[in-house]
N, C-alpha and C positions, 0 to 999 in steps of 0.2 A: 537414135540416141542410145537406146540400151545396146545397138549393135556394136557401137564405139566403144563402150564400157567393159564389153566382151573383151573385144581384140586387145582394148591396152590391158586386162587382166589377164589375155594368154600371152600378150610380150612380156609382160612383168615376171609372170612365169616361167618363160625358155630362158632370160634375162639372168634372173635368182638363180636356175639350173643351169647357166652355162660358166658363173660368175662360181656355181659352189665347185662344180666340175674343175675350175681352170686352176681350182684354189686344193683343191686334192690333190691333181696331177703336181702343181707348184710345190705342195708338202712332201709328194711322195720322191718329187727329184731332190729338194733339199735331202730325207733322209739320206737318201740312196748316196747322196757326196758327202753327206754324215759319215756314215760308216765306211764309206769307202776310206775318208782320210783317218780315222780311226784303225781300220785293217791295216794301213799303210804306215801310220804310225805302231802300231804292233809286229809290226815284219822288221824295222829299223829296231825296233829294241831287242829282237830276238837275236838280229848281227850281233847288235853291242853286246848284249850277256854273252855271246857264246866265246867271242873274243873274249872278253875279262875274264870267265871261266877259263879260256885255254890257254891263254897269254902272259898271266899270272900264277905266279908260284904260291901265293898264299899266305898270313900272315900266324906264325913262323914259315917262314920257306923253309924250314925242313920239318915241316909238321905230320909229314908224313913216315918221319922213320922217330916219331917220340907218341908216348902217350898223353901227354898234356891238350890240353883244350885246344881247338882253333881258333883264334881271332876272324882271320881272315882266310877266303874260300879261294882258290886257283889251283887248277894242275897240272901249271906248266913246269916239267924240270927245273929246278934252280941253276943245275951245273948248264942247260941249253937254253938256248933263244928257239924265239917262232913256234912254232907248234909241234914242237915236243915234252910228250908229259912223262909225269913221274910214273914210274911203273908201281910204286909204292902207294902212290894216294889214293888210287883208283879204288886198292884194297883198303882203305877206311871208309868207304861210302857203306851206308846198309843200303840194301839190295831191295827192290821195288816187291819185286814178284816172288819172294823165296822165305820160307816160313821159316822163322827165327828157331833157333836147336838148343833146349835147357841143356847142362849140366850140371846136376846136383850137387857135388865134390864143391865148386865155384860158388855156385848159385847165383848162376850167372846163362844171359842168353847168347848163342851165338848168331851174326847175322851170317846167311848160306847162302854161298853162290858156287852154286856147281855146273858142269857142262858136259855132264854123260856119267856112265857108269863108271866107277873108279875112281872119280874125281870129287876135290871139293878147294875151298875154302872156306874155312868157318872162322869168324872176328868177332871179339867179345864187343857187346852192339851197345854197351857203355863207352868202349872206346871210340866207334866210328859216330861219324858224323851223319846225321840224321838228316832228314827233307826239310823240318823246320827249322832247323838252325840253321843251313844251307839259306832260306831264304830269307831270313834274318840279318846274317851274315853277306847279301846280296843286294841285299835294301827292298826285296818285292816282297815281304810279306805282306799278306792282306791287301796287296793289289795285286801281283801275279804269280799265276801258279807255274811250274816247270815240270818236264822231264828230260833228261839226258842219258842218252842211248852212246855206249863205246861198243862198235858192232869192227871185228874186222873185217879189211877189204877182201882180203884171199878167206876163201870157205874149201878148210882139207878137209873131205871130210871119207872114212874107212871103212868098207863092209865086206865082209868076210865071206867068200862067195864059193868055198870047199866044205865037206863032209870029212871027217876024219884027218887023216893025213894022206899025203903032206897038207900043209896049211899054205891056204892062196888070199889075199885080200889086195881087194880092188882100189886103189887109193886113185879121187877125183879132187884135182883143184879148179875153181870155179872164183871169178876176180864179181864183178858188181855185176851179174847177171849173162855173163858168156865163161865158157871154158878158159882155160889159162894153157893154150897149145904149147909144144917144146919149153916147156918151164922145167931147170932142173929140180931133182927132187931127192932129198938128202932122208935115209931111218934110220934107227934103231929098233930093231924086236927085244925086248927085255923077258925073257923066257925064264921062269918061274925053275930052277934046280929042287926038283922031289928027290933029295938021298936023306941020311940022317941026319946031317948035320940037324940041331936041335933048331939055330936060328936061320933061317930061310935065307940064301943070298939069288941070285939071278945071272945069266948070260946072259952077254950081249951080243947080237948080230948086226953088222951094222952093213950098209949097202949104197949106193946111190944109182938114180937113173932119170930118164926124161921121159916126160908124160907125151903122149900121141895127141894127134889133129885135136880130139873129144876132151885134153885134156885129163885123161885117164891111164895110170899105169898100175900092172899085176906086179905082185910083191908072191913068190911061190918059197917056204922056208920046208927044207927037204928034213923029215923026221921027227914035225912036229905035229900033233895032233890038236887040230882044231875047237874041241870039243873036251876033251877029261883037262887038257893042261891047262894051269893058268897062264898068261904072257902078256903084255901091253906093245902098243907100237908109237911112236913119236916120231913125226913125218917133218921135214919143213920144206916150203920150195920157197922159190924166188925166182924173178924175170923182170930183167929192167928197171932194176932198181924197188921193185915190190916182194915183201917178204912176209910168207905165211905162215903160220904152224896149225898142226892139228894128231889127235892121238886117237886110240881105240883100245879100249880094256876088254878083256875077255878073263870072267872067272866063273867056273864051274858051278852050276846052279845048286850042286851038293853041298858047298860052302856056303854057309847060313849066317856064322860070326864076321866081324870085322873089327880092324883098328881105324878108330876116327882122330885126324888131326886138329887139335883145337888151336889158334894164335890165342898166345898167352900174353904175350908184348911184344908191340913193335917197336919199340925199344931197345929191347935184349935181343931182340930175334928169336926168343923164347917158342916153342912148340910142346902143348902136351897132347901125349898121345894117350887119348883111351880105348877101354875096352867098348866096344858098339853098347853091347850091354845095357854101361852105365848111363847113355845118354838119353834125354827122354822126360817127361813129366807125364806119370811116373813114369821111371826105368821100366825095363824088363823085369818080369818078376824073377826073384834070387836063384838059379842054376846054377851049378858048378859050370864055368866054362874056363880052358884057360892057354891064352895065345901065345905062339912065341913069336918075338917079331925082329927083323934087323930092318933099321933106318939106314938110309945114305941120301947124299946129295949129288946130282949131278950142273953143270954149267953146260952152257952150248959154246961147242968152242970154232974156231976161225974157219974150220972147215964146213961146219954142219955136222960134226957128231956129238956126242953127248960125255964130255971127261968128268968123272968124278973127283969128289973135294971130299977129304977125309973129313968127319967131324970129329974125333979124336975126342969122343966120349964113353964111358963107361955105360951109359943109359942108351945109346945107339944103337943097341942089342938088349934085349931079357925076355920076361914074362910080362902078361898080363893077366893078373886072375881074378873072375865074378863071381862071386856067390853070395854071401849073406852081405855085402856093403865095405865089410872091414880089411877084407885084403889088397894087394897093391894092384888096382886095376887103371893106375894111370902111371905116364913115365915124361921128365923134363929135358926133353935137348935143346941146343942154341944152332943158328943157324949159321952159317959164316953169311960175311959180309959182299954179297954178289946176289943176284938174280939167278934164277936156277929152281929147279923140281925136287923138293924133297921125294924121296920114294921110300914107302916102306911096305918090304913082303913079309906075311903072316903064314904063321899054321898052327890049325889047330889041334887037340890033341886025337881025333878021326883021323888026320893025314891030310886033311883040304888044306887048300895052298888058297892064299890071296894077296892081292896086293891095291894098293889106295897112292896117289900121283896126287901132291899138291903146290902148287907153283905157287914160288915165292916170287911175288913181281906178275901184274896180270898177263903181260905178255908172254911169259915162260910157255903156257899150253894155250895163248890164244882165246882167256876168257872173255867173254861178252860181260857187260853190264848196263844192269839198267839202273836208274840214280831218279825218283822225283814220284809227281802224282799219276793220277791217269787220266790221258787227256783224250781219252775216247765216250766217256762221260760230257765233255764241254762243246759249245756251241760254236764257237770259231776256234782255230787254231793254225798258226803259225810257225814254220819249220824251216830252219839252215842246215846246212851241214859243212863240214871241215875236213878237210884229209888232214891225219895227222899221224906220227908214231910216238909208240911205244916200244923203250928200248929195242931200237929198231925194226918193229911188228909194224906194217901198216893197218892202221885202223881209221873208221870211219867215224867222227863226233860227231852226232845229229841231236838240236835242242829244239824242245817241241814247245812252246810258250801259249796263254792264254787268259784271259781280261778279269779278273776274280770280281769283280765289281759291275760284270753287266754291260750292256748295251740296250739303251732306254731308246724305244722310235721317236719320232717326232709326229704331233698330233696333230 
């Protein structure tokens, strides 16, 4: 009898343990098709946003070339269909990874996105449109977070591979991880003129060629020095309907001042130029320094060279002087109405030359941006991407999406 008692208390036992087992395994599959349909509903929403992001112009559709608030968020061109964006909106996003630039004169932050030495854009970060009002503006706040990467497709990218002179650089275009073979390839060398003229102007050299098997071609400029002069290069190629840009600054490490372009309005087209100096919290401490500088603008025109557009202002050219706060260490020009590279070479009162490149329109020099949180912090994340251009730039739209509210297991 007690043997009996035994046995049905070890079957009751394997019994309860197969019964809890069968019911763990059963909980663990339900999760697992839990989240799985959750993932798979976050993959569908990532299409959707990226579309409405890319497909809509935004409410004003021309909110991009006025300073007034956004309603509504999209950066598709209004004058195109499909996935073409505004080459203007992109520059009202503030910039993820790029530390905000005081102005005292303003009192005012600028958001910075830059892509190498010589370059910038800086947008007063009251005017551009921030992460949270983007998602606001999108309906995810407080339930999804974003990031939005505009990365282009062609990677030019220029390294300067001589001593002295003449002056040699290596220019490599590179499409989504292979060379870019027989792509032609359209420059400009903008080479810094050291005479007296007071306000700095520049040559231009302008060339074309085609890249080898590796994707790579030497640029050799006879009687330039690599190293004392200052000069920039502005590269573009193209291949089968893909178009890339990319540049290379080169200023002499003796040059210490600079002129910074600040967006004053997109609007007006508005640009103030300062003295480096002034910008800062706090500035530089008070030295006499004082720059002389000429502004121009150039377009890219039908062929792949770079024509200039007068700006037919008086303030296109002057001084800039720092010292105790009170002198004119800023200057207002207006930009004509085109897409195109503002350029303005300096010098100081040493004799150092420099010069600062900033593209009005992201596409002009091929900037990258990044737009949202950071989703290297989070636990799942989901990712599309889009071919898309910008006035005429191929670039690559990729939206990185993720669940602000968790993912609970099932017990």
């Amino acid at each position: 009898m007690a043997s009996a008692s035994v046995d049905h208390m070890i079957s009751l036992i394997i019994f309860i343990s197969a019964l809890l087992l069968f019911i763990g395994l059963f909980s663990q599959t339900m999760q697992t098709g839990i989240t799985y349909e959750r993932h798979k509903a976050l993959s569908t929403k990532t299409s959707d946003l990226l579309d409405t992001i890319l497909l809509n112009s935004g409410i004003p559709a021309n909110w991009a070339q006025t300073d007034s608030s956004i309603v509504g968020f999209g950066l598709q061109d209004p004058e195109y269909s499909q996935y073409q964006l505004s080459s203007l909106s992109a520059m009202r996003l503030s910039s993820s990874y790029q530390l905000s630039v005081y102005y005292p004169r303003t009192n005012a932050y600028y958001s910075n996105i830059t892509a190498g030495t010589g370059s910038c854009v800086l947008s007063p970060s009251s005017k551009n449109l921030n992460y949270s009002t983007a998602s606001k503006l999108l309906g995810i706040n407080g339930t999804y977070g974003f990031q939005l990467t505009l990365m282009p497709t062609l990677t030019i990218s220029v390294e300067k591979i001589s001593v002295g002179a003449p002056l040699t650089l290596s220019v490599s275009v590179a499409g989504t991880g292979n060379p870019l073979a027989n792509a032609q390839l359209s420059y400009s060398l903008l080479l810094m003129s050291e005479d007296t003229n007071d306000y700095p102007s520049y040559t231009t050299f302008k060339g074309s060629t085609v890249t080898d098997s590796a994707g790579s071609a030497q640029l050799t400029f006879l009687g330039v020095n690599g190293e004392s002069q200052t000069y920039a290069l502005i590269a573009y190629s193209y291949l089968s309907g893909l178009k890339g840009t990319g540049f290379y600054v080169h200023i002499p490490p003796t040059v210490t001042k600079s002129v910074i372009p600040l967006i004053d309005s997109f609007q007006n087209r508005s640009i103030l130029l300062v003295h480096g100096d002034s910008v800062g919290q706090p500035p530089e401490h008070p030295s006499y320094s004082e720059l002389s500088y000429n502004a121009t603008f150039v377009i890219l025109a039908d062929d792949y060279s770079l024509r200039g557009v007068s700006l037919y202002q008086p303030s296109s050219i002057g001084t800039l002087i720092y010292d105790s706060g009170s002198e004119q260490n800023f200057a207002s020009i207006t930009l004509p109405n085109n897409d195109g590279i503002l350029i303005v070479t300096y010098k100081d009162h040493s004799g150092g030359y420099g010069v600062v490149l900033m593209p009005w329109g992201l596409e002009s020099m091929a900037f990258p941006l990044t737009f949202g949180g950071n989703p290297l912090v989070q636990e799942w994340v989901t990712t599309d991407i889009r071919q898309v251009s910008i006035g005429g730039i191929a670039y690559q739209a990729k939206l990185e999406l993720w669940n602000l509210q968790g993912y609970q297991g099932v017990g």
